[in-house]
C-alpha positions as a printed NumPy array, in Angstrom:
array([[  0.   ,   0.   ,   0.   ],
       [  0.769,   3.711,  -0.212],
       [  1.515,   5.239,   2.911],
       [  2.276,   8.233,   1.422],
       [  3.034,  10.103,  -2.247],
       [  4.606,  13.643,  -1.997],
       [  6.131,  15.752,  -4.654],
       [  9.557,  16.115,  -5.002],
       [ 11.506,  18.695,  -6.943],
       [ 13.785,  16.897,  -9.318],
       [ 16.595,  19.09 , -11.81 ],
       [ 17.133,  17.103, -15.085],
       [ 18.587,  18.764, -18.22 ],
       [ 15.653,  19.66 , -19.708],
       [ 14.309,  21.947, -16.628],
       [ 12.831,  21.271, -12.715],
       [ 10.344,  18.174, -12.765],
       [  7.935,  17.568, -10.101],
       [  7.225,  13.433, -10.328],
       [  5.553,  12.06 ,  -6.951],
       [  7.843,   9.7  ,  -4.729],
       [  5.885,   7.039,  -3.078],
       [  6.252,   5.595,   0.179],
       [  5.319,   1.722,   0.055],
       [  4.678,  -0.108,   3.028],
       [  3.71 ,  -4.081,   2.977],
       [  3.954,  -6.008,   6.074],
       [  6.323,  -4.294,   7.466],
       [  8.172,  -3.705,   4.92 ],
       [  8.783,  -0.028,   3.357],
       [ 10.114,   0.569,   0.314],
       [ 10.835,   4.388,  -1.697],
       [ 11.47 ,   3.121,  -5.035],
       [ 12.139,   6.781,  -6.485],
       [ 15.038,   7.811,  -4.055],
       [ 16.07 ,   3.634,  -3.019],
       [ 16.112,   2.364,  -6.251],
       [ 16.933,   5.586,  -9.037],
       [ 18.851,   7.769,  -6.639],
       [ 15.721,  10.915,  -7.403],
       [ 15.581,  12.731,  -4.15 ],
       [ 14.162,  16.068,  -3.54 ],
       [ 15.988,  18.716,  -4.696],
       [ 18.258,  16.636,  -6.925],
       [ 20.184,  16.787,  -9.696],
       [ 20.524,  14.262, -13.206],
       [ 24.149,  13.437, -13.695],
       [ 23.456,  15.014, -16.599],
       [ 23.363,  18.137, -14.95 ],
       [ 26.648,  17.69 , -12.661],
       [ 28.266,  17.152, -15.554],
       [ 26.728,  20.256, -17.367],
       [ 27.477,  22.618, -13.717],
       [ 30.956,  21.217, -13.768],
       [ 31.651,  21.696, -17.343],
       [ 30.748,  25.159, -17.287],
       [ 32.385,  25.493, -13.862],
       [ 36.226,  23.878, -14.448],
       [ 36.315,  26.798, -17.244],
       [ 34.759,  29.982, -16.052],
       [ 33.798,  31.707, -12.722],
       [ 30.691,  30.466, -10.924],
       [ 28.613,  33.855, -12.022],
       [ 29.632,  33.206, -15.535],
       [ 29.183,  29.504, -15.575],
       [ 25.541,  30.252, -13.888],
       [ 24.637,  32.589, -16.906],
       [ 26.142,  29.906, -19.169],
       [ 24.171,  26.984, -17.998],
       [ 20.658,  29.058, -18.113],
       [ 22.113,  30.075, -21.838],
       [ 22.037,  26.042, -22.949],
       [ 19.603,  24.345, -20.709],
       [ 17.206,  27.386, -20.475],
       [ 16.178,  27.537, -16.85 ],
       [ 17.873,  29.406, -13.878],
       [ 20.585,  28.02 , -11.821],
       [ 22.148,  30.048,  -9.399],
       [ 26.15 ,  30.827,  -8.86 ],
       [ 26.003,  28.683,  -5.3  ],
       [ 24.472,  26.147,  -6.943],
       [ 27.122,  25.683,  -9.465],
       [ 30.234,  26.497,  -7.4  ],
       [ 28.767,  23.461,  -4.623],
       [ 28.529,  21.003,  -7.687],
       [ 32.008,  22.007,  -9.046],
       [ 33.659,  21.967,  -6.111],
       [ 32.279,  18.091,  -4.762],
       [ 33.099,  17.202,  -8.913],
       [ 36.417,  18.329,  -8.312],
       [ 37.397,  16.471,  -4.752],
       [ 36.434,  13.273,  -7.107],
       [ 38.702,  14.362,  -9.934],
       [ 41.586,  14.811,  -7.558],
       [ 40.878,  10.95 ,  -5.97 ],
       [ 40.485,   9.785,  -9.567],
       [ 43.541,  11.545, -11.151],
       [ 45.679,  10.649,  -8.38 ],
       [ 44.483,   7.15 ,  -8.256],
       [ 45.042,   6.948, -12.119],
       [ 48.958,   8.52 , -11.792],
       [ 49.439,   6.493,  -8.848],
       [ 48.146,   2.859, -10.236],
       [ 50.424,   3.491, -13.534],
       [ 53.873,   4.163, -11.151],
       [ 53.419,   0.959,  -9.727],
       [ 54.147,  -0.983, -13.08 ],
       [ 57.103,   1.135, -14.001],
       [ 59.363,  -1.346, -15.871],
       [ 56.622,  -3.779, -17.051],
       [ 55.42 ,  -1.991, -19.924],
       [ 55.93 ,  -4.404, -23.147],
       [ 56.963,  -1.231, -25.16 ],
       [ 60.4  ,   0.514, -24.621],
       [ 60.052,   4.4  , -25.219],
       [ 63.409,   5.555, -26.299],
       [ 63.057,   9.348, -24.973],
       [ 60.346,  11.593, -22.756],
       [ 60.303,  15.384, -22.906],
       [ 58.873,  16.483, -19.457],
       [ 58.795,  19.855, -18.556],
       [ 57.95 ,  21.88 , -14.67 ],
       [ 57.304,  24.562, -13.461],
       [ 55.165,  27.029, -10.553],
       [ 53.072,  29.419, -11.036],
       [ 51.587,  31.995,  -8.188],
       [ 48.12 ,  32.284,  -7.141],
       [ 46.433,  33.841,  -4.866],
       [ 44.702,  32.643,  -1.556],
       [ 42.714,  34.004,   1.16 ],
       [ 41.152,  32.575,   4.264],
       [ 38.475,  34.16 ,   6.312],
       [ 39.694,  34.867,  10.582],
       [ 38.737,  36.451,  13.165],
       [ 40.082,  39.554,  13.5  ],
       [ 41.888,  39.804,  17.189],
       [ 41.812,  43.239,  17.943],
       [ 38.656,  44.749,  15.442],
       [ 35.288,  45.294,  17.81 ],
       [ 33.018,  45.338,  14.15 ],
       [ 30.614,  42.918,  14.287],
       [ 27.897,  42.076,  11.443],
       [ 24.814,  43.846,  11.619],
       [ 22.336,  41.046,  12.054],
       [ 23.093,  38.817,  14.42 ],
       [ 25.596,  40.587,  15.936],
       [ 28.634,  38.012,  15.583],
       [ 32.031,  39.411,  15.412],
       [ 33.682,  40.245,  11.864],
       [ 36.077,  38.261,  10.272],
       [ 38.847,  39.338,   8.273],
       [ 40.283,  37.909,   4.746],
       [ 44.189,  37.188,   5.251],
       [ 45.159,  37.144,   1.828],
       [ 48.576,  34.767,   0.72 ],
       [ 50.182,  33.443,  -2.632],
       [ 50.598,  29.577,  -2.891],
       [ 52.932,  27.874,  -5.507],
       [ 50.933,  25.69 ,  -8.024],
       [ 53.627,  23.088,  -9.697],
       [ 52.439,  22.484, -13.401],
       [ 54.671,  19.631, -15.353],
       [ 53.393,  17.932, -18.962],
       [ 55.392,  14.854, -20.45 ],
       [ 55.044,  14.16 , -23.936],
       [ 57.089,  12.142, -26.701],
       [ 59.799,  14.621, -28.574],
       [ 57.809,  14.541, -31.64 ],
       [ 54.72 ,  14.322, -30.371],
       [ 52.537,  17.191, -30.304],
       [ 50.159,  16.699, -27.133],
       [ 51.479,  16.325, -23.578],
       [ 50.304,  14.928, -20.343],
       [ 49.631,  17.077, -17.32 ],
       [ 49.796,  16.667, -13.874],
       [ 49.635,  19.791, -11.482],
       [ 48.93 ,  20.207,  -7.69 ],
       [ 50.203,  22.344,  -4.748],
       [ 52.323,  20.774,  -2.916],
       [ 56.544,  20.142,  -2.098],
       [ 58.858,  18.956,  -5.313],
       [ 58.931,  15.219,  -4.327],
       [ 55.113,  14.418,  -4.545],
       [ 54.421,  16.831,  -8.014],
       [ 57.749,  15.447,  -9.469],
       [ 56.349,  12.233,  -8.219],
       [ 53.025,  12.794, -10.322],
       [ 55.299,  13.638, -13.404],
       [ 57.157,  10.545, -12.796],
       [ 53.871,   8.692, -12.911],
       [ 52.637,  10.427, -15.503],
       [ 55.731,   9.575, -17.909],
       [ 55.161,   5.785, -17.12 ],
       [ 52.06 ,   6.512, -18.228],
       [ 52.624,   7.14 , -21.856],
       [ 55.968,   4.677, -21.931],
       [ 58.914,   5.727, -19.448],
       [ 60.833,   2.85 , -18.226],
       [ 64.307,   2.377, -16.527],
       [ 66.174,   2.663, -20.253],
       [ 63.875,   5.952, -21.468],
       [ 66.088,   8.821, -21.749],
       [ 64.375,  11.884, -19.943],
       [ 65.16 ,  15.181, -21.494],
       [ 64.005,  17.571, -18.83 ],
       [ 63.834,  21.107, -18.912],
       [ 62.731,  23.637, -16.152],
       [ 63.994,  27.116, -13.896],
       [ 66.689,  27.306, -11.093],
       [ 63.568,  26.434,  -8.282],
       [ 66.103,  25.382,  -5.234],
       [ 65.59 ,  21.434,  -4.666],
       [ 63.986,  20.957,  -8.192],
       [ 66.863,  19.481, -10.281],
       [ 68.094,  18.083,  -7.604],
       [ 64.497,  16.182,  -6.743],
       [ 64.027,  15.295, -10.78 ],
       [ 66.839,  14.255, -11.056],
       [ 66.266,  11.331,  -7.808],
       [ 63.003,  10.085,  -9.567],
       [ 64.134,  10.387, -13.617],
       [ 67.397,   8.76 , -12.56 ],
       [ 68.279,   8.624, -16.619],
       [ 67.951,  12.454, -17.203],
       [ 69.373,  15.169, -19.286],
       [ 68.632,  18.078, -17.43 ],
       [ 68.297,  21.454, -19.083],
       [ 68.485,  25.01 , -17.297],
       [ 66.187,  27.582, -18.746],
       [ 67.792,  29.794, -21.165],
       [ 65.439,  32.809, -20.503],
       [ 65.935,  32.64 , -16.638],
       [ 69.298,  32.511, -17.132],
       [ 69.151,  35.798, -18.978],
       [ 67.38 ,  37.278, -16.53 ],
       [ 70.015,  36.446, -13.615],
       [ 72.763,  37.827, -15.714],
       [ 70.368,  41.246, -16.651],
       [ 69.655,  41.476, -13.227],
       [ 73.414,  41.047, -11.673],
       [ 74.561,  43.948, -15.097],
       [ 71.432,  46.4  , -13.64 ],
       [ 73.369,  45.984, -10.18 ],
       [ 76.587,  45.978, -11.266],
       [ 76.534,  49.735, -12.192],
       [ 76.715,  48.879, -16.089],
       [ 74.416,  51.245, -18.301],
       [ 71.886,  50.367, -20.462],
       [ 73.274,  50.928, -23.407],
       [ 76.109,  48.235, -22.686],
       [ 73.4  ,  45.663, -20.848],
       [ 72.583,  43.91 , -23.734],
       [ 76.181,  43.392, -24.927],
       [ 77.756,  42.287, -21.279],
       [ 74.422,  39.51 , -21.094],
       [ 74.712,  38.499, -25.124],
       [ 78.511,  38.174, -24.528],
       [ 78.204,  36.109, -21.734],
       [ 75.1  ,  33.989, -22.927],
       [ 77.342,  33.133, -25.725],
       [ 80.238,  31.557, -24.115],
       [ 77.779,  29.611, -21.372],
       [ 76.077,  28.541, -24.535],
       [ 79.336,  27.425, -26.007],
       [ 80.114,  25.429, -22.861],
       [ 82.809,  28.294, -21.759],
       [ 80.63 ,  27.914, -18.06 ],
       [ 84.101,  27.676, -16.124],
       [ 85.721,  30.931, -17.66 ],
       [ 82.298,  33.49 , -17.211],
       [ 82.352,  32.023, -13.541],
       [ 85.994,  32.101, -12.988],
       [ 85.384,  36.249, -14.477],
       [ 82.936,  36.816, -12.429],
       [ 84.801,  35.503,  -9.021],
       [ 87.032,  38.171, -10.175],
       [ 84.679,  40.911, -10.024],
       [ 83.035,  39.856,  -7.211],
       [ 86.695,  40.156,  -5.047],
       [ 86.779,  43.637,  -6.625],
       [ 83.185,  45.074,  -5.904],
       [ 81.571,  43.075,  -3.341],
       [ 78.341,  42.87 ,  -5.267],
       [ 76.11 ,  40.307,  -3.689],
       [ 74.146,  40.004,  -6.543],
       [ 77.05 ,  39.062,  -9.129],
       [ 77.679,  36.005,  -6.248],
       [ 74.824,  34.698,  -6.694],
       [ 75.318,  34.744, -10.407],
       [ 78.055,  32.718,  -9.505],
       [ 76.438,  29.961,  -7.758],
       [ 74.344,  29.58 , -10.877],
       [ 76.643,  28.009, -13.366],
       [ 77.923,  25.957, -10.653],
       [ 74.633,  24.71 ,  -9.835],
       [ 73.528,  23.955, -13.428],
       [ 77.355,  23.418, -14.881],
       [ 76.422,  20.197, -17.302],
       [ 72.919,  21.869, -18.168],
       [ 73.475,  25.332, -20.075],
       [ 75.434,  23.979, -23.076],
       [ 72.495,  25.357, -24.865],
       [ 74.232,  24.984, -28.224],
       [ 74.494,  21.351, -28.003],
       [ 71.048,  20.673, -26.701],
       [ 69.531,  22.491, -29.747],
       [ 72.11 ,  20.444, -32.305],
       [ 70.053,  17.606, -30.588],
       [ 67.098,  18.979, -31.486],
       [ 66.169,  19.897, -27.899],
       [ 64.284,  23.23 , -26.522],
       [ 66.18 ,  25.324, -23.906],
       [ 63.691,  27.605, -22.951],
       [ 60.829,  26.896, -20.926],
       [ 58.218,  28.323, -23.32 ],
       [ 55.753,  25.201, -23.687],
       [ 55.225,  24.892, -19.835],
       [ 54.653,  28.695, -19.481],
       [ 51.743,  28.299, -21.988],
       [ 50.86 ,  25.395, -19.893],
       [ 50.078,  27.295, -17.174],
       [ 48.095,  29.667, -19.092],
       [ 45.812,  26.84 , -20.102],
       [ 45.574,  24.037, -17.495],
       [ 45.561,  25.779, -14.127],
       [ 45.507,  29.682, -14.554],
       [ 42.568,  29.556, -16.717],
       [ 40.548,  28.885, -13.968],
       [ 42.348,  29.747, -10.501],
       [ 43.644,  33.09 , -11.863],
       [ 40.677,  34.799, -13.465],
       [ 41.157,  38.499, -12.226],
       [ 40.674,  39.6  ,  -8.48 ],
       [ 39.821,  35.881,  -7.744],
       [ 41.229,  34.611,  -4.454],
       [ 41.34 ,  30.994,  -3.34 ],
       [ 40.739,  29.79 ,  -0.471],
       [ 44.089,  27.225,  -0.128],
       [ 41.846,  23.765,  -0.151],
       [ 40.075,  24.316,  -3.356],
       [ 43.153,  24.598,  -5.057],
       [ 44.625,  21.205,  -5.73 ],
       [ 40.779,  19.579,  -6.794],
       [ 40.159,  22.365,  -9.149],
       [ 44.04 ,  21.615, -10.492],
       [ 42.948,  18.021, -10.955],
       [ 39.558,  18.921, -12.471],
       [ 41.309,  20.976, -15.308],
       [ 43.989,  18.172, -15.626],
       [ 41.497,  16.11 , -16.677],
       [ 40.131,  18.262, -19.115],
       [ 43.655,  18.918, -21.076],
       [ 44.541,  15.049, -20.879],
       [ 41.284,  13.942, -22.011],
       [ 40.226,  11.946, -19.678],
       [ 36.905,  13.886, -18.92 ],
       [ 34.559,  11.131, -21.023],
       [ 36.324,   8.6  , -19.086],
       [ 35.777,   9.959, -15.403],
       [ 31.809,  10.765, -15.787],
       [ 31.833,   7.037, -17.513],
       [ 33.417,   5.34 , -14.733],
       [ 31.711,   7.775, -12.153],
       [ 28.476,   6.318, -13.595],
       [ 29.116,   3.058, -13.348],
       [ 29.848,   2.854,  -9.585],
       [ 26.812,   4.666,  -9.036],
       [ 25.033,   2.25 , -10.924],
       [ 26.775,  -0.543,  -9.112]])
């Protein structure tokens, strides 16, 4: 019998429904085949529509994902709506990426095929963060019930983006997260077992002077070629000429002269020069120059990496950024609170490694199950 048959409110793609959810009861027994047996509750959502809310919301701000969605599907949706359904999407996209990175380390060396060489590129970019406190010593309190004001401390986080990709291949693999060198390099690791890496795959790896990150990539792509960026490089040695005294309209000769010989391999002679000049002037910025070469000694023979056919600037992973994370976490005057960050990374990872159809499939089937 029918104990009782209200109306629920039900959101499928093509607008609100209103279909009535019985409550069956037969000796003893009780039964709502509407919310038990086709997961409709009230105030639900199709997965059709998550997917829609998420699509919208991986790629624009929750306002202008909001106006989107009502644009397609016309019916309203609000921006809280939208930024609640993006935001539990993404949490799943982060277990589901990092399960997928993490289940393809552990058969590194058993892959039938033998990659000859990876091109994996890293780098971080800044975003910024906010989280709402207490303020300690304000006395403002909010004007209807009276509760004290909080205040929005407002920080940068690093983001790490990193892509791996054949040489002459012309898409890449993502991975990108907040978090120290050793777990994203980790993820890149994965990532290049992913499309092939093994212990015999020569890694060709190019990224900045980040303290710890050469080091760390060079730990977990034991078989690398490391490459120092050309353009940062440039920039140390524009930097150390601005505070060297040396006028503009020499700058550009001192850095091209120099660029050339590093480039030539002549690493020991500009560093041995500049030891010189540093016991003259004193300059602390010309000794960190110094540390520089010596850092990256066997990686700025930029000449011979592009005979090879190799990039030495770090232009691909810069556009990178543009497109995978900063599309979305750095729209202007957006601040993050430091959580969301590394779910919404992983929710625009999937997107640029296609592997979007393949989530909301395999989403769908363990709801199913």
């Amino acid at each position: 019998m029918i104990r009782r048959n209200p109306v629920i409110c039900f959101d499928t793609i093509s607008g609100q429904t209103e279909p009535e959810s019985p409550y069956l009861w037969n000796n003893e027994k009780k039964s709502r085949p509407l919310s038990d047996e086709m997961k409709i509750t009230h105030h639900g959502r199709s997965e059709t529509v998550n997917r829609a809310m998420s699509d919208s919301g991986s790629e624009e701000s929750s306002e202008e994902a909001a106006k989107r969605f009502e644009e397609h599907y016309k019916y309203d949706c609000c921006a809280g709506t939208v930024s609640g359904v993006t935001k539990r999407i993404a949490e799943e996209a982060q277990e589901y990426v990092e399960e997928k990175l993490s289940e393809a380390g552990k058969k590194y060396g058993q892959s039938c095929e033998r990659t000859e060489k990876i091109l994996i590129g890293m780098d971080g970019c800044g975003l910024r963060t906010g989280i709402s406190k207490l303020s300690e010593n304000s006395e403002q309190t909010t004007p209807v019930h009276g509760n004290p004001k909080k205040e929005k401390v407002i920080n940068r986080r690093d983001a790490g983006t990193g892509f791996a990709r054949h040489p002459d291949a012309v898409s890449e693999i993502y991975v990108g997260k907040t978090d120290k060198y050793p777990e994203v390099v980790g993820q890149l690791s994965d990532a290049s077992i992913l499309i092939g890496m093994t212990p015999e795959t020569q890694v060709i790896g190019i990224a900045d002077g980040g303290i710890g990150l050469k080091e760390e990539s060079e730990n977990q792509f034991p078989n690398m070629r490391f490459i120092s960026d050309k353009a940062r490089l440039r920039d140390h040695l524009y930097d150390t000429a601005e505070s060297s005294g040396i006028s503009e309209k020499k700058r550009n000769e001192w850095v091209s002269q120099r660029i050339d010989a590093i480039s030539n391999g002549e690493v020991g002679r500009v560093k041995k020069e500049s030891e010189e000049q540093y016991e003259k002037s004193g300059n602390k910025r010309l000794n960190r120059l110094i540390g520089y070469p010596g850092r990256f000694y066997n990686c700025v023979n930029y000449n011979d990496f592009g005979a090879d056919g190799y990039p030495v600037g770090s232009g691909e992973i810069e556009s990178a950024h543009k497109y995978v994370p900063q599309k979305r976490l750095k729209l202007p005057g957006a601040c993050r609170h430091p959580d969301s960050i590394n779910p919404m990374s992983a929710l625009r990872v999937l997107r640029a490694n296609d592997w979007w159809n393949e989530f909301w499939e395999k989403r769908i089937e363990i709801k199913a199950a």
